[in-house]
C-alpha positions as CSV (number, residue, x, y, z in Angstrom):
1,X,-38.1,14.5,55.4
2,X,-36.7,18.2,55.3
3,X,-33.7,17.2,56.7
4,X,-33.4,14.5,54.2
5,X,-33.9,16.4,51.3
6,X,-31.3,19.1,53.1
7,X,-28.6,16.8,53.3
8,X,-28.8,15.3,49.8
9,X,-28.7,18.7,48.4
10,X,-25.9,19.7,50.3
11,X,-24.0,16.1,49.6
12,X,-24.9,16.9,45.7
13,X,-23.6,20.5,45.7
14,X,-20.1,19.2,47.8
15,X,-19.9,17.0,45.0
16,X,-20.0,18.9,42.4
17,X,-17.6,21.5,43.9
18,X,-15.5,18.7,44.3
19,X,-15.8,17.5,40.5
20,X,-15.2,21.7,39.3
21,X,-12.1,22.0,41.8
22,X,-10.9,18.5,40.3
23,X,-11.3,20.1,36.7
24,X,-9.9,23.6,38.0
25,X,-6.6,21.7,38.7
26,X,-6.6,19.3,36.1
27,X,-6.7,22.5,33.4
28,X,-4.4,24.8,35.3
29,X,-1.3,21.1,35.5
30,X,-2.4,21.1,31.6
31,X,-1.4,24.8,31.5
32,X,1.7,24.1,32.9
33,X,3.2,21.5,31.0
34,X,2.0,22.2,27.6
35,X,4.7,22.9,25.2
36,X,7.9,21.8,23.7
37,X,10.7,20.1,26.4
38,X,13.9,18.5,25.7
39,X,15.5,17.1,29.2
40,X,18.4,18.9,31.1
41,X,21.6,16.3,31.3
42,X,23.2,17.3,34.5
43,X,26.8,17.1,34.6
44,X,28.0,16.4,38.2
45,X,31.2,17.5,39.5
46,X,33.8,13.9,38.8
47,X,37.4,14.3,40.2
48,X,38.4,10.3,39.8
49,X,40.8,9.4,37.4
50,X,38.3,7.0,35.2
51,X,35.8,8.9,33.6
52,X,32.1,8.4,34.7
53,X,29.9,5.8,33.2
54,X,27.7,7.2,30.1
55,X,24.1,7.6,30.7
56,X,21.5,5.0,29.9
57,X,21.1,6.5,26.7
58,X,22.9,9.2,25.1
59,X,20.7,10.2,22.9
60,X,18.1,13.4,23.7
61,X,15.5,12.9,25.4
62,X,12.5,15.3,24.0
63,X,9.1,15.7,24.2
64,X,5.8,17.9,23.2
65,X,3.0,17.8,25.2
66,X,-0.7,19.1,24.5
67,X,-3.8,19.1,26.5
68,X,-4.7,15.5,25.3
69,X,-1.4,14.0,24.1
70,X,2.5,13.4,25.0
71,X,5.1,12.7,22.0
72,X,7.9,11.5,22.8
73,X,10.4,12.4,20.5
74,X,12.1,9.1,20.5
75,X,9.3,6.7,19.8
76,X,7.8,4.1,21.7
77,X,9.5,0.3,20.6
78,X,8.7,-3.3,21.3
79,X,10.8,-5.8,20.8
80,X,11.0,-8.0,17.8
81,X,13.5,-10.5,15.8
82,X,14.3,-10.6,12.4
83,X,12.9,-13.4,10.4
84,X,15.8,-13.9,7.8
85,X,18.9,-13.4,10.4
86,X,17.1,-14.6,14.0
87,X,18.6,-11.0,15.3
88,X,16.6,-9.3,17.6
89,X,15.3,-5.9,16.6
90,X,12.8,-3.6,17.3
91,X,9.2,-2.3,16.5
92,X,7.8,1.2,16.0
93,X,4.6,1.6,17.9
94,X,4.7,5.2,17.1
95,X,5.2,8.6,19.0
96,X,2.2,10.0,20.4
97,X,0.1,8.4,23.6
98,X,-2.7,10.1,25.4
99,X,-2.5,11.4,29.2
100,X,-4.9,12.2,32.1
101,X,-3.8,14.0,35.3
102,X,-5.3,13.3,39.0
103,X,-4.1,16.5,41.3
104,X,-0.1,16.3,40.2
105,X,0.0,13.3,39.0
106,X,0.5,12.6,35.0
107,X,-0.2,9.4,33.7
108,X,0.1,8.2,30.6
109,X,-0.9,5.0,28.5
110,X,1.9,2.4,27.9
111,X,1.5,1.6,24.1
112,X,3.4,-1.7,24.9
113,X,0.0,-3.0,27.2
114,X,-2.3,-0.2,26.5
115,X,-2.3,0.1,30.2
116,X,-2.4,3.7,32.2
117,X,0.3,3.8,34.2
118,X,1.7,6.9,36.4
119,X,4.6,8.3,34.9
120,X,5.7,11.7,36.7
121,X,4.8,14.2,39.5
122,X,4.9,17.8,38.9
123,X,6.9,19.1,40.9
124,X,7.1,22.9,39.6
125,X,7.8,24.9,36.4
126,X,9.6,28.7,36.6
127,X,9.1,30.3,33.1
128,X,10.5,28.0,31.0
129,X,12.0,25.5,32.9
130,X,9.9,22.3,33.9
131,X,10.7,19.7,36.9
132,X,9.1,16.2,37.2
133,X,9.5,13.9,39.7
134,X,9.4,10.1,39.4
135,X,9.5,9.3,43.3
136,X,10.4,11.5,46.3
137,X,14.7,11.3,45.4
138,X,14.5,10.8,41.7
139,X,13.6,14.6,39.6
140,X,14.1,15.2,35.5
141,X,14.1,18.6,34.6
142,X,13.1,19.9,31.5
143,X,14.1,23.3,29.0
144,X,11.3,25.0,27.0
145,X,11.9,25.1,23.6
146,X,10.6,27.5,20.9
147,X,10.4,27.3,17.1
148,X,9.0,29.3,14.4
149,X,8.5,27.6,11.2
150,X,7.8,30.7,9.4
151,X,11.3,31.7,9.2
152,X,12.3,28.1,8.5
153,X,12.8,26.7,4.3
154,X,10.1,24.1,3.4
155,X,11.4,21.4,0.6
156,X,9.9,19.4,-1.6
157,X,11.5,16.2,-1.2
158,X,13.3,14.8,1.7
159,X,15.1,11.4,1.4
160,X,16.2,9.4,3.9
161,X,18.7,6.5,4.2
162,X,20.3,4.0,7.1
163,X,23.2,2.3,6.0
164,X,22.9,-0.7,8.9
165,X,25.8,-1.8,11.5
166,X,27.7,-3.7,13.0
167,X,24.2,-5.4,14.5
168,X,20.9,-5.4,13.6
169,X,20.3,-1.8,12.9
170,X,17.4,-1.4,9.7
171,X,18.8,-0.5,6.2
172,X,16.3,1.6,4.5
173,X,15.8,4.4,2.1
174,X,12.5,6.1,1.9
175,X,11.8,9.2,-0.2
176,X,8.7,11.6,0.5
177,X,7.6,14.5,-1.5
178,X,5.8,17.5,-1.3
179,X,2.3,16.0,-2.2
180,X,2.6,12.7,-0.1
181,X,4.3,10.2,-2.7
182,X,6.3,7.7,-0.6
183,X,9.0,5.6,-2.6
184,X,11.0,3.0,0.0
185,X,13.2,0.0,-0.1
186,X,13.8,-2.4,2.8
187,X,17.3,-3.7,2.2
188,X,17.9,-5.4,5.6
189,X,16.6,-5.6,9.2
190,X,13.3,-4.7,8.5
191,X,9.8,-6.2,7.6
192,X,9.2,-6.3,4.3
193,X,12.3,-6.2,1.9
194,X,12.4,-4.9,-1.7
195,X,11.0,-1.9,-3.0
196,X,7.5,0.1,-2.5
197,X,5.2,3.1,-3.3
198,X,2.6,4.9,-1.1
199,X,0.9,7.6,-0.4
200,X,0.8,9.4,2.7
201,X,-2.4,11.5,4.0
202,X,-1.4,15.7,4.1
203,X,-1.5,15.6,8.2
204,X,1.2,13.2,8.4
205,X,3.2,14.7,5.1
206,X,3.2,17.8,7.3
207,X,4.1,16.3,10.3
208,X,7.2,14.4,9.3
209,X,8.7,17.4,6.9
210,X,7.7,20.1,10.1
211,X,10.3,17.6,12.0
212,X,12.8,18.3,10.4
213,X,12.4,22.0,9.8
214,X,12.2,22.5,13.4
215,X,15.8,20.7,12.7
216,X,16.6,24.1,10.3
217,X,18.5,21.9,7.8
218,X,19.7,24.3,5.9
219,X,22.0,26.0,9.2
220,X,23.2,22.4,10.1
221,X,26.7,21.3,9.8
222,X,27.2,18.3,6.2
223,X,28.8,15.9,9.0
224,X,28.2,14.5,12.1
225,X,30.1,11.8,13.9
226,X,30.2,9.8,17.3
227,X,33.9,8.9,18.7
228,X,33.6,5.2,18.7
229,X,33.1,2.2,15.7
230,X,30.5,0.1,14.5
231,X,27.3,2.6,14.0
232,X,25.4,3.4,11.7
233,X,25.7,6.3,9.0
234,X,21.7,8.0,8.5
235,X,22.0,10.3,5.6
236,X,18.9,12.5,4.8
237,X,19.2,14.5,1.5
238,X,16.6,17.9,0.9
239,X,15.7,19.2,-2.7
240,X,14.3,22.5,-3.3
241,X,12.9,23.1,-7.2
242,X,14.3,19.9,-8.3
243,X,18.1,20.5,-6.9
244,X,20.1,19.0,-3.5
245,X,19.9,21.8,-1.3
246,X,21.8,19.8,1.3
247,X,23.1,16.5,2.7
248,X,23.5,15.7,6.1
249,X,25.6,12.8,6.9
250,X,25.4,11.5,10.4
251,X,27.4,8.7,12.2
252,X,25.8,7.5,15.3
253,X,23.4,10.0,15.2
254,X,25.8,12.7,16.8
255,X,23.6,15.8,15.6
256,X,21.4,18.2,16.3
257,X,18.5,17.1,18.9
258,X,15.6,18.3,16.8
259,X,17.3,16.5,14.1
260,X,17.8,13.1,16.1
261,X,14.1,13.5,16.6
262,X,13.0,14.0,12.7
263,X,14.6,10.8,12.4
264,X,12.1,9.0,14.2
265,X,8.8,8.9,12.2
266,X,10.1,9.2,8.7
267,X,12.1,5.6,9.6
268,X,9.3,4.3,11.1
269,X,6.3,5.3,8.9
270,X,6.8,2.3,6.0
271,X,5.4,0.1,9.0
272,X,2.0,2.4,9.8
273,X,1.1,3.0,6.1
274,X,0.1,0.5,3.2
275,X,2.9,-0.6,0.8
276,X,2.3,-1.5,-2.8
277,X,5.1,-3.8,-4.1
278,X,7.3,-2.1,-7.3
279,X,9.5,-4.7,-9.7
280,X,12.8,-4.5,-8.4
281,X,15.1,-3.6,-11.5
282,X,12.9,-0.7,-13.0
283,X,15.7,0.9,-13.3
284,X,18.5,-1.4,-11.7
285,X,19.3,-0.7,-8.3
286,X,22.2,-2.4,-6.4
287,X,22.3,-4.2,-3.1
288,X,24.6,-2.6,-0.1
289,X,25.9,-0.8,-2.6
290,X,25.5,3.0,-3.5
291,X,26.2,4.8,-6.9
292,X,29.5,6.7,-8.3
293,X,30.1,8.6,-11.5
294,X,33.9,7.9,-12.5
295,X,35.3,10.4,-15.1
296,X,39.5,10.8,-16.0
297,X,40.6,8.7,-13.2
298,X,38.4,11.0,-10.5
299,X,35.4,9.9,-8.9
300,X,32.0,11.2,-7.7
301,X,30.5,8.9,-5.1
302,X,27.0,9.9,-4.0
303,X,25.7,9.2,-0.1
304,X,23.2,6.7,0.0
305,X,20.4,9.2,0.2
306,X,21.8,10.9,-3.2
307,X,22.1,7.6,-4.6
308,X,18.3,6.7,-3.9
309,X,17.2,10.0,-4.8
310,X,18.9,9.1,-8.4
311,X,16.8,6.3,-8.2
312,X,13.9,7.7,-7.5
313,X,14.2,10.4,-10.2
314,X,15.4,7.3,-12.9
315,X,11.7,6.2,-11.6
316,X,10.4,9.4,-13.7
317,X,12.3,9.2,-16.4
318,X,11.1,8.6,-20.1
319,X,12.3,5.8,-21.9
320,X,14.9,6.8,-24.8
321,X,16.6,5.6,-27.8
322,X,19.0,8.7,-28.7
323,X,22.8,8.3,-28.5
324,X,24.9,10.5,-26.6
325,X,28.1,11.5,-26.0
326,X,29.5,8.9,-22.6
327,X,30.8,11.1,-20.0
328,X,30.7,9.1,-17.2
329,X,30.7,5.4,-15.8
330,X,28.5,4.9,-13.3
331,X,29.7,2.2,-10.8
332,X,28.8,0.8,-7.7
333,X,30.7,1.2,-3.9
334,X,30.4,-1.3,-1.3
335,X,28.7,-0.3,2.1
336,X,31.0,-0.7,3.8
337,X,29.2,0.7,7.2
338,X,27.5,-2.8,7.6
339,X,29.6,-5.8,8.2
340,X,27.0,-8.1,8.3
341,X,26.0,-10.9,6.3
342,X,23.7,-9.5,3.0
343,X,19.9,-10.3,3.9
344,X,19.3,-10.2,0.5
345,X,21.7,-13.0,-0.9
346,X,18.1,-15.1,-1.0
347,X,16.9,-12.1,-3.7
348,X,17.8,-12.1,-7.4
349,X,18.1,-9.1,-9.9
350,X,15.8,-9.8,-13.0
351,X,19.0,-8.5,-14.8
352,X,22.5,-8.6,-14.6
353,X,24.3,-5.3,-14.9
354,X,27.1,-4.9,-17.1
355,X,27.9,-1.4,-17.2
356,X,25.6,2.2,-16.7
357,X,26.9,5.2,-18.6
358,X,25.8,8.7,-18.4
359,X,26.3,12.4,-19.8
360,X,24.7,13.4,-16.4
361,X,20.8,13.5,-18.7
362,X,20.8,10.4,-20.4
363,X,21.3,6.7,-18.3
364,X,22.2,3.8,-20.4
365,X,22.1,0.3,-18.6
366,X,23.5,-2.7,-20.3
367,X,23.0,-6.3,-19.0
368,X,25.1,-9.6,-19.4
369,X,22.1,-10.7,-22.1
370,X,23.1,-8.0,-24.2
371,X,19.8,-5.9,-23.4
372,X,20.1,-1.9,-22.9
373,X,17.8,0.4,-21.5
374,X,18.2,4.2,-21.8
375,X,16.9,6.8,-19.4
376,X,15.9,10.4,-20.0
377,X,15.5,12.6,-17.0
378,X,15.2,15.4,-19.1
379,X,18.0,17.8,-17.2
380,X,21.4,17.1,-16.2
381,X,21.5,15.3,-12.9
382,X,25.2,16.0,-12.1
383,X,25.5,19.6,-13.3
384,X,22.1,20.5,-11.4
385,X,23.4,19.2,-8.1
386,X,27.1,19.1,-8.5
387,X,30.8,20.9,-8.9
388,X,33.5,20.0,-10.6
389,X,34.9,20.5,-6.8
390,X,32.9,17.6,-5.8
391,X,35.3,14.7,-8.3
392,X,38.5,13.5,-6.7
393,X,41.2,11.3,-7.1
394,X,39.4,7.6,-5.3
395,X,40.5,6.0,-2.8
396,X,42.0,2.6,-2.7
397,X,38.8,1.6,-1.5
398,X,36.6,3.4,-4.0
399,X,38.4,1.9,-7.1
């Protein structure tokens, strides 16, 4: 019985060595990977006269990994068709999933099945450079990177706009303030159309403005572009004590990773948060179209993130009767990014515009039926976040 009793204890106490070794490991992989990676692209050496084909996607691959979860920095998607065009398109899952290890092994839960599947092998990390191995020929390896937000502007608005392509690429604008307030429109490829308020908890406020200051707005470049047709133009506008502080206009998303990567949840979030509908024309707001003051034969055109920013501050305004002195038309441009059909020829305005005319303070709208609605905003919108620089002579196009 002794001997029994002996070898049950020492079974139990192998066991449970086993079990703290397994944890020992488990927490010193953890220790390793934690932190903030965007992937090495390695440029082989290519002597042929063609260039090389372009990777599977060119856009940066990123990620930030904790002791319990991995975000990837470009989202997890599954695919999805539009109900209005039959065009396929795609559907946000979200960013984050959790992870286990088992020796060197990480694996992760698909979102797509909610199945745990193996994803890498650590292979070995040398300060701040990572490697991962997905079989015994194939290796990704990975750069540390380091921000400090303390150094970095916070804002108190950030507005963001797709203008669509040449394709089924979503055609949004979605504003978010400092305390939360969410004010979107779906205008095309996405599920639902028209126009919506929310509000979004203070975690996830944080977490999509902390995106894009790890982005450092204020230090990027006004203009980004790709070298080929047919993309689409994201515009994401920042205000700072009621003024534009910047606007960043990017074609094909050609800029800055950490900027490519702010993109992500503050497109997607209209689909993991609870809409309320608004009415459509309070105030007026045109389809694939964006707004321009015309003054003397020169022109102002906004970027569709300035134009929905306008919007959203008309949204504010008081309603006025006082006359003022017309300094400006303000008219409509075309989109002319997206050359698709419009996916909201189905949708009527309540209203028919006939003109808008402005001092910069005070908006007048006047419809076919002879009604007029004047807007107050209470400060002068194109003096606060404009130059006289900033009107020249149109273009054919912008006539």
């Amino acid at each position: 019985m002794r001997t029994i009793i002996l070898l049950i204890s020492i079974t139990f106490l192998l066991s449970c060595n086993s079990t703290i070794d397994q944890q020992k490991a488990n927490k010193q992989l953890r220790e390793q990977i934690v932190g903030n990676w965007e992937r090495i692209i390695e440029k082989e050496n290519y002597s042929g006269s063609i260039p090389p084909p372009p990777p599977i996607s060119s856009l940066p691959q990123g990620m930030t990994i904790t002791y319990d979860s991995i975000e990837f920095n470009l989202g997890f998607y599954k695919a999805d068709r539009d109900t209005l065009t039959g065009k396929r398109t795609r559907f946000y899952l979200g960013n984050k999933t959790p992870y286990k290890t088992d020796k060197d092994s990480i694996i992760i839960k698909n979102l797509l099945n909610e199945q745990w599947e193996f994803k890498w092998k650590f292979v070995k990390r040398n300060t701040d450079t990572l490697i991962l191995a997905v079989n015994d020929t194939t290796f990704f390896k990975y750069k540390r990177l380091y921000y400090n937000l303390d150094t970095v502007a916070n804002f108190d608005q950030i507005i963001y706009s797709s203008s669509g392509c040449y394709g089924s690429c979503p055609i949004i604008d979605i504003s978010i303030d400092k305390e939360g307030n969410v004010l979107f429109q779906g205008e095309g490829y996405v599920k639902p159309l028209g126009f919506f308020s929310a509000k979004l908890n203070p975690q996830t406020k944080k977490y999509i403005f902390d995106k894009f200051r790890r982005a450092n707005p204020l230090s990027l470049l006004n203009e980004y572009s790709v070298g080929h047709t047919d993309d689409q133009t994201i515009t994401t506008t920042f205000i700072k004590n009621g003024e534009i502080v910047k606007t960043i206009q990017d074609y094909g998303m050609a800029g800055k990773s950490e900027l490519i990567w702010a993109y992500v949840p503050i497109a997607n979030i209209y689909s993991k948060i609870k809409l309320d509908t608004l009415p459509i024309d309070e105030p007026f707001y045109p389809k694939l179209h964006y707004y321009a003051f015309k003054k003397g034969g020169l022109i102002l055109p906004l970027e569709k993130s300035e134009s929905f920013y306008l919007w959203t501050e008309l949204q504010k305004a008081k309603l006025s009767n006082k006359l003022f002195n017309l300094k400006y038309k303000l008219t409509f441009i075309g989109n002319y990014t997206y050359w698709g059909p419009n996916p909201n020829k189905e949708r009527k305005h309540k209203y028919e515009i006939s003109s808008i005319t402005t001092d910069g303070q005070y908006f007048k709208f006047e419809f076919n039926d002879s009604k007029s609605i004047t807007y107050d905003l209470g400060y002068n919108f194109i003096n606060r976040n404009f130059r006289q620089k900033n009107l020249w002579k149109p273009m054919e196009w912008e006539e």
